[in-house]
C-alpha positions in Angstrom: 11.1 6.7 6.8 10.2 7.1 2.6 9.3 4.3 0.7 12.3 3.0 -1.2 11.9 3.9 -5.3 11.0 0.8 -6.3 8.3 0.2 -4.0 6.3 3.8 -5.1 3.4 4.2 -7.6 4.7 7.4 -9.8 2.8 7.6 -12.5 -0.8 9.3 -13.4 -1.8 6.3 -15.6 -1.0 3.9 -12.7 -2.6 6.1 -10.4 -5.7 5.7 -12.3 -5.7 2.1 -13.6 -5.4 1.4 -9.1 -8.5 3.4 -8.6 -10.5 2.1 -12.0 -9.9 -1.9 -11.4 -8.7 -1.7 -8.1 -10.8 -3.2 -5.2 -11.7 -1.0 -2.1 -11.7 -1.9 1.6 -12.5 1.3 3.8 -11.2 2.2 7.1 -12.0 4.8 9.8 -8.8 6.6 8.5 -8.3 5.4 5.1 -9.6 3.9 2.3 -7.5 0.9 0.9 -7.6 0.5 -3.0 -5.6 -2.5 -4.1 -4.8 -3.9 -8.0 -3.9 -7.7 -7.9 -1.0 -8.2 -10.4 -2.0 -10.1 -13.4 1.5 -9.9 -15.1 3.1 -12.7 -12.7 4.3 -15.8 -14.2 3.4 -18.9 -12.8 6.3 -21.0 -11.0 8.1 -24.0 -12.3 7.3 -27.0 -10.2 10.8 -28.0 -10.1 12.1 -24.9 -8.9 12.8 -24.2 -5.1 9.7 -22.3 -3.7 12.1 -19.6 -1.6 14.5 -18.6 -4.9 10.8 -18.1 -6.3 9.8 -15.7 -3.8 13.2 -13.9 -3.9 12.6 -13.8 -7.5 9.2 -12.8 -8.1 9.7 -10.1 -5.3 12.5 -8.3 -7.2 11.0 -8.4 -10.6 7.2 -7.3 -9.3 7.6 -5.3 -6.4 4.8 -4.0 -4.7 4.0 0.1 -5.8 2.2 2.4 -3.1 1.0 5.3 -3.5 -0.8 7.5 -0.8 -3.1 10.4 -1.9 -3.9 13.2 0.4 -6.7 15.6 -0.8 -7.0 19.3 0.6 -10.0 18.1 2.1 -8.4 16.2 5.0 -6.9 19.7 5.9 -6.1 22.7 3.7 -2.5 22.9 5.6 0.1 21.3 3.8 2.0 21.0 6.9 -0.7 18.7 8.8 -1.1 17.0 5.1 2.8 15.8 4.8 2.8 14.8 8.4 0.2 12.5 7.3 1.8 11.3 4.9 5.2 11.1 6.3 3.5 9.0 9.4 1.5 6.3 6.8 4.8 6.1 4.6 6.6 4.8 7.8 4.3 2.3 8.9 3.7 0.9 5.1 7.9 0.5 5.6 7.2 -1.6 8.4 4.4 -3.4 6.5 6.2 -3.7 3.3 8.4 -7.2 3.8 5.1 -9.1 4.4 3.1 -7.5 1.7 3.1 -10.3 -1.2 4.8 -9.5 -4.8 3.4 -7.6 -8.0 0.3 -5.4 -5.8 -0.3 -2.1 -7.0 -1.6 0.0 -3.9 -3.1 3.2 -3.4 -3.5 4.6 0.4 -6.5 7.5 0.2 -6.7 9.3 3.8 -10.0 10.3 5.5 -10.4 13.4 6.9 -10.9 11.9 10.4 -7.0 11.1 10.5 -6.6 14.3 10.3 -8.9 15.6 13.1 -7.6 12.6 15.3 -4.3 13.1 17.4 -3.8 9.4 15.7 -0.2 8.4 16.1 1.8 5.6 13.6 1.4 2.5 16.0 -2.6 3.7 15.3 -2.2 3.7 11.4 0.1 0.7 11.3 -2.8 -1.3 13.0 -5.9 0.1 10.5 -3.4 -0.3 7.4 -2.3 -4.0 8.4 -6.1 -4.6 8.9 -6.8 -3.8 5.7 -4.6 -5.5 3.7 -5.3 -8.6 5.0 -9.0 -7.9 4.5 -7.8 -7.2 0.5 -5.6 -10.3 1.0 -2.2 -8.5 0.1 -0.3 -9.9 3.3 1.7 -12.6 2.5 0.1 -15.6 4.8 -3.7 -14.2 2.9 -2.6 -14.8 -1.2 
């Protein structure tokens, strides 16, 4: 399943700002870099914490973007499989990932080489967004 549009990182510039200031946590498939949002405005106190959430989640949503060099396979067949498989278990991830991240998903080689199924990426890419502290009980 694809990533809904407002949840995708598009653009070159974004692209690049993820991988210049971004932090990195690496994987034995991928290689996590993640750009806490600096934009979000702090809460009012008197404001219910839940219309909040709601709100902040709408206007900041969290942008992934996955990049897949030839290196991990010069087929573009095993290539979009990969990505196809990572995009559906980032769908999964995606209500407990907290507001305003900008994401970027870089796949090893060895995910390639590995008959590694989604339930196998699911596990690594939850693992390592709580070790960038993007899930939602870690912020």
């Amino acid at each position: 399943m694809a990533l809904p549009k407002a949840n995708r990182l598009k653009s070159r510039k974004d692209f690049q700002a993820v991988f210049r200031e971004g932090t990195r946590r690496h994987g034995s498939y991928f290689t996590l870099r993640a750009l806490r949002p600096s934009s979000m405005k702090k809460p009012s106190p008197d404001t219910a914490q839940t219309n909040v959430k709601l709100t902040n989640s709408v206007l900041f949503p969290v942008k992934i973007g996955i990049s897949i060099s030839t290196k991990v396979s010069k087929r573009a067949v095993i290539r979009n499989r990969l990505k196809r498989q990572i995009s559906a278990a980032l769908h999964k991830l995606l209500p407990q990932l907290s507001p305003g991240w900008r994401l970027v998903v870089v796949v090893k080689p060895t995910a390639a080489e590995s008959k590694c199924v989604t339930q196998q990426f699911l596990q690594e890419l939850e693992q390592l967004l709580a070790q960038a502290e993007v899930l939602n009980g870690h912020s």
